[in-house]
C-alpha positions as CSV (number, residue, x, y, z in Angstrom):
1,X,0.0,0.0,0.0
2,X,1.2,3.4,-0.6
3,X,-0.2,6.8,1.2
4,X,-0.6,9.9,-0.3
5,X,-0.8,13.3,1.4
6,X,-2.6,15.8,-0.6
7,X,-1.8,19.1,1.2
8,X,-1.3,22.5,1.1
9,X,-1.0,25.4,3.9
10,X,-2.9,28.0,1.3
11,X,-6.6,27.3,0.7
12,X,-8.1,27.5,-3.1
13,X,-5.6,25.5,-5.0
14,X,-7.8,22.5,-6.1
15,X,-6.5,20.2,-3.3
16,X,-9.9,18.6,-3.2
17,X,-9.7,18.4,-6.8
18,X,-6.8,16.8,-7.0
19,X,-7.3,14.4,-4.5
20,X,-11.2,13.1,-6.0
21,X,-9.1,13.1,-9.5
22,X,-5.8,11.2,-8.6
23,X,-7.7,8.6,-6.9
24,X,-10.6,7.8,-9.7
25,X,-7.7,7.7,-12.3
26,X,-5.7,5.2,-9.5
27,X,-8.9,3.1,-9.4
28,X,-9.4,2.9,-12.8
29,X,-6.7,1.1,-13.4
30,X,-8.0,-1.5,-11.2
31,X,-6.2,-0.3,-8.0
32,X,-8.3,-0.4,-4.8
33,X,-8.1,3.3,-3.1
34,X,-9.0,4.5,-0.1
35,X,-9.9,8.4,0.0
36,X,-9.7,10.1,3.9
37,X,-10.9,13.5,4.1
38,X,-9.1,15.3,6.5
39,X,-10.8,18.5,6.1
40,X,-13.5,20.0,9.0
41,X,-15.1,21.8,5.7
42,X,-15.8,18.2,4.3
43,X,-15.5,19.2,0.9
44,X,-14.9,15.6,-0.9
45,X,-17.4,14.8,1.7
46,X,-19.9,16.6,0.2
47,X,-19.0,16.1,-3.1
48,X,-20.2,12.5,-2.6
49,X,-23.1,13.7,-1.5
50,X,-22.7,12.2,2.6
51,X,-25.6,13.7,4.3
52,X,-24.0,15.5,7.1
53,X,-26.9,15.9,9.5
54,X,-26.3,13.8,11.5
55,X,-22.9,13.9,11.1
56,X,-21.2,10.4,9.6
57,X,-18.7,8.1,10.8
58,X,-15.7,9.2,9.4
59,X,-12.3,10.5,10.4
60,X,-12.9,11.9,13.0
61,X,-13.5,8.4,14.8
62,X,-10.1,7.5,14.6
63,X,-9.2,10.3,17.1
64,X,-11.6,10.0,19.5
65,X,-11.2,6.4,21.2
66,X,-13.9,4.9,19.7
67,X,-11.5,2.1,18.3
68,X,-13.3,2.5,15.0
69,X,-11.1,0.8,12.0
70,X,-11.2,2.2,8.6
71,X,-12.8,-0.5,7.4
72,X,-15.5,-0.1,9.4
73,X,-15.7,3.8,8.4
74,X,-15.2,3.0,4.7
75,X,-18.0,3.8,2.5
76,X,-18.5,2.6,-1.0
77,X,-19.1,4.9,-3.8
78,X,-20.3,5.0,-7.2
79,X,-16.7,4.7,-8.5
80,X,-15.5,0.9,-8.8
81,X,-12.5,0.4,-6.3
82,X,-13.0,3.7,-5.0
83,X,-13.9,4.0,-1.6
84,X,-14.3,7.2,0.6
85,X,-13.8,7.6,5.0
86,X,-15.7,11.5,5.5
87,X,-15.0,14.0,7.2
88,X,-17.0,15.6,10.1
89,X,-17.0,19.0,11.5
90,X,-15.5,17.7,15.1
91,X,-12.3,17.6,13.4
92,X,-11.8,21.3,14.4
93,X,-11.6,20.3,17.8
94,X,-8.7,18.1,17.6
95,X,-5.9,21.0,18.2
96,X,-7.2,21.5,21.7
97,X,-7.3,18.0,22.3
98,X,-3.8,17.5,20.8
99,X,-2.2,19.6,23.7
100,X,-3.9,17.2,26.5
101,X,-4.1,14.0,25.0
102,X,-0.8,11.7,23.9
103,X,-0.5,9.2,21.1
104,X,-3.1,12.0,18.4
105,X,-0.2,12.4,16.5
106,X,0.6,9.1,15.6
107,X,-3.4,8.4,15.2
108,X,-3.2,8.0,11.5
109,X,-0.5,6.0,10.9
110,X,-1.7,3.4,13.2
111,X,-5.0,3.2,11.4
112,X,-3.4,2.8,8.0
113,X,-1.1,-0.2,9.3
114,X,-3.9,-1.7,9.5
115,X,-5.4,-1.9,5.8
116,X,-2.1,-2.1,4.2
117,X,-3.1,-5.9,2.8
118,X,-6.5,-4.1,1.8
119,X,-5.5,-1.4,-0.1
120,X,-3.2,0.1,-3.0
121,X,-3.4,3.3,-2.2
122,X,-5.1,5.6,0.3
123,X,-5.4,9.2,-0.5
124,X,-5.4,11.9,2.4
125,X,-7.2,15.3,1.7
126,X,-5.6,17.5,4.4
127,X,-6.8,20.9,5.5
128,X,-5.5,23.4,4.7
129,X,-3.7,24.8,8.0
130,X,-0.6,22.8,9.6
131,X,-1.5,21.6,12.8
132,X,-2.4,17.7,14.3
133,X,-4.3,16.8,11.3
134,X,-2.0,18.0,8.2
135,X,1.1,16.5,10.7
136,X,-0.6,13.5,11.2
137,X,-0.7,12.6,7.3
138,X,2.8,13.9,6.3
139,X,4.1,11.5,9.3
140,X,2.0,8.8,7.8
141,X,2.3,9.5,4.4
142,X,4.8,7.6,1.8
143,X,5.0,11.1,-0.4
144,X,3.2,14.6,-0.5
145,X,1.7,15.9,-3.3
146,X,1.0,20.1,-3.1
147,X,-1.0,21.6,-5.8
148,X,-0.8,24.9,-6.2
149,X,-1.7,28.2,-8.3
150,X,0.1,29.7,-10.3
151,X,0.2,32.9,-8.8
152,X,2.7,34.9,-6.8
153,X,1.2,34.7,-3.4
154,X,0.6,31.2,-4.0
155,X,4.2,30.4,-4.7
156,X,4.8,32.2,-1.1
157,X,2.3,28.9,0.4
158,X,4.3,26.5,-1.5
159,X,7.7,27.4,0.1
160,X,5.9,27.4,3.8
161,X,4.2,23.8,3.2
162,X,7.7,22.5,1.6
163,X,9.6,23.6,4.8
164,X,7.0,21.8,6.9
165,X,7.7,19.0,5.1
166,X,11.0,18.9,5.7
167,X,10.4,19.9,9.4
168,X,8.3,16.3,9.5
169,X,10.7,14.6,7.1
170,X,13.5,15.0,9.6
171,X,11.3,14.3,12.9
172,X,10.3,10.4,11.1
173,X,13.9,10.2,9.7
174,X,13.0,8.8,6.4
175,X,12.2,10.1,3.2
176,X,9.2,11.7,2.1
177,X,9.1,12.7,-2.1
178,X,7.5,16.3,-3.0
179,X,5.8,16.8,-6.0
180,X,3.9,20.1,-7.1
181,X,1.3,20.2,-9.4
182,X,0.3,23.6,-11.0
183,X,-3.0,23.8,-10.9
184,X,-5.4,26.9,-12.2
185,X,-3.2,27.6,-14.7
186,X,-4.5,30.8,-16.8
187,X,-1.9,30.7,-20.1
188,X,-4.2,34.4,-21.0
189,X,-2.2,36.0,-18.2
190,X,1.0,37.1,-17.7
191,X,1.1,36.7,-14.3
192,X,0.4,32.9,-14.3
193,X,2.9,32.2,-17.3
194,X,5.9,33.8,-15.0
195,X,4.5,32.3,-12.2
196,X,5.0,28.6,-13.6
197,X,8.2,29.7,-15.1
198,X,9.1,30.4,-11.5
199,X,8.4,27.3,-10.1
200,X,10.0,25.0,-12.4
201,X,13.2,26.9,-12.3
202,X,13.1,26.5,-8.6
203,X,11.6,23.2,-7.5
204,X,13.4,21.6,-10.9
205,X,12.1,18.1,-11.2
206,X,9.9,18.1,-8.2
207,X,7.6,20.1,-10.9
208,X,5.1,18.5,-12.7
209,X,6.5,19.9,-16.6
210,X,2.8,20.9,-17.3
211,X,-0.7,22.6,-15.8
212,X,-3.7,21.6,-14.7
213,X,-5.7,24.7,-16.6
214,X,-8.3,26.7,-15.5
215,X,-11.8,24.3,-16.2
216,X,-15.1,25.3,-15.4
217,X,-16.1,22.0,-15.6
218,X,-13.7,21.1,-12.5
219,X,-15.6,23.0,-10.3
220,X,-18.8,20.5,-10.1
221,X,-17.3,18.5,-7.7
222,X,-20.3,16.2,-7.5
223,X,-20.3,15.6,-11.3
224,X,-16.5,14.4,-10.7
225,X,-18.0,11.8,-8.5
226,X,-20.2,9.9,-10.8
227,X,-19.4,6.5,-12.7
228,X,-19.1,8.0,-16.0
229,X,-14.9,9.4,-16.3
230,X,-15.1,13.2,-16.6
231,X,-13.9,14.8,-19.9
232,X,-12.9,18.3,-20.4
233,X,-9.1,19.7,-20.5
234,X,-9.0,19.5,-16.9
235,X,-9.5,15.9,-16.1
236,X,-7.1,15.2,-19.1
237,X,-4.1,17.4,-17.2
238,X,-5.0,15.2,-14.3
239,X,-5.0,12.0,-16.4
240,X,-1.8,13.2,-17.4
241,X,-0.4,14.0,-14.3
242,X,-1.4,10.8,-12.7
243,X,1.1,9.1,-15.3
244,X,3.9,11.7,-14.3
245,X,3.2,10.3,-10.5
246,X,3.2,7.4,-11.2
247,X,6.3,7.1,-13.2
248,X,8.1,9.1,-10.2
249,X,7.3,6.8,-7.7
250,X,10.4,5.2,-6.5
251,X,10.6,2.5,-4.0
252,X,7.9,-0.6,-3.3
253,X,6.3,-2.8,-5.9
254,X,5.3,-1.8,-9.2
255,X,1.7,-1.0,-9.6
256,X,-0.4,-0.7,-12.0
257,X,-0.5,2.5,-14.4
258,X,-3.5,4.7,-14.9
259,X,-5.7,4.3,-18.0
């Protein structure tokens, strides 16, 4: 099994986007994925349509004692091999209970020893603010993927979540692989053309070459959901940058490449 932490510390990059369109194109190729949202706004919750009144089983269970597993918080969903653990709005709470409460940081990583013979892949949508939850999935995760716009101010997010990484890389003492993926990308503007100039001449190979461009039909996030593949220029960059991933990945056993 291999984990995935989807994160960034700047909001509005298409980290929901990314991780709802990494995973269907891993589970299309017959891999069986696990998505966690680790998000108190529940966005890939909700764009699975999880009633959240009452609020579900889902993440948040794995913090609170309840010795929930995550297969028991698993849900299916309409995607074959695509299954989906949702978030709840209780996960806000967990940085006051982080200060008072031992063994929260290491919450995560127990859980997923425990489905590594059940899964390929689990995919972690972090929130986006470092704190237990975002710490908890770099600590757990096998590489970190940051999306980002291509934009000035978000090149300023990218440098603060790559030094946390590194902050978290040295506190596990093993490795833990960047890779940025430009997202948003507006070729019309200036601005954004500099921008991912900028970012390949200083993150080198750690860049995806390309851009996810700007998409209207990428921000439907319940259409992304459905059975049917989504088309469009957007979900192609993804397509695309699944391969790139994939073709990155060092270490473990070879799986299988996206469709």
């Amino acid at each position: 099994m291999r984990a995935w932490a989807i994160a960034n510390q700047k909001g509005g990059v298409g980290k929901t986007t990314t991780s709802l369109l990494l995973a269907r194109g891993l589970a299309s190729a017959g891999n069986r994925v696990l998505l966690l949202d680790l998000d108190p706004h529940a966005s890939l919750t909700r764009a699975f349509e999880v009633p959240v009144d009452p609020a579900p089983s889902g993440t948040h269970d794995l913090f609170n004692g309840s010795a929930a597993s995550l297969l028991e918080l698993a849900r299916y969903t309409e995607i074959p091999d695509l299954q989906l653990v949702a978030a709840q709005p209780a996960l806000a709470t967990l940085e006051r209970r982080g200060a008072t409460q031992p063994g929260l940081g290491l919450a995560l990583g127990r859980a997923l020893h425990t489905v590594r013979e059940v899964y390929d892949y689990v995919l972690m949508d972090c929130p986006p603010t470092l704190g237990l939850l975002m710490v908890n999935a770099l600590a757990a995760a096998d590489r970190l993927i940051v999306p980002t716009q291509t934009d000035p101010l978000a090149l300023h997010g990218l440098a603060d979540m790559l030094r946390t990484a590194e902050m978290v890389e040295r506190s596990r003492r093993r490795p833990l692989p960047r890779h940025v993926l430009p997202t948003l990308f507006d070729r019309r503007t200036r601005t954004g053309i500099q921008s991912l100039y900028e970012l390949q001449d200083r993150y080198g190979d750690r860049v995806w070459p390309y851009a996810v461009p700007m998409d209207t039909r990428l921000r439907d996030a319940a259409s992304l959901t459905r059975a049917e593949p989504p088309d469009g220029r957007g979900a192609d960059a993804y397509r695309r940058a699944l391969k790139w991933l994939l073709t990155s990945e060092s270490g473990g056993d070879q799986r299988k490449e996206a469709a």
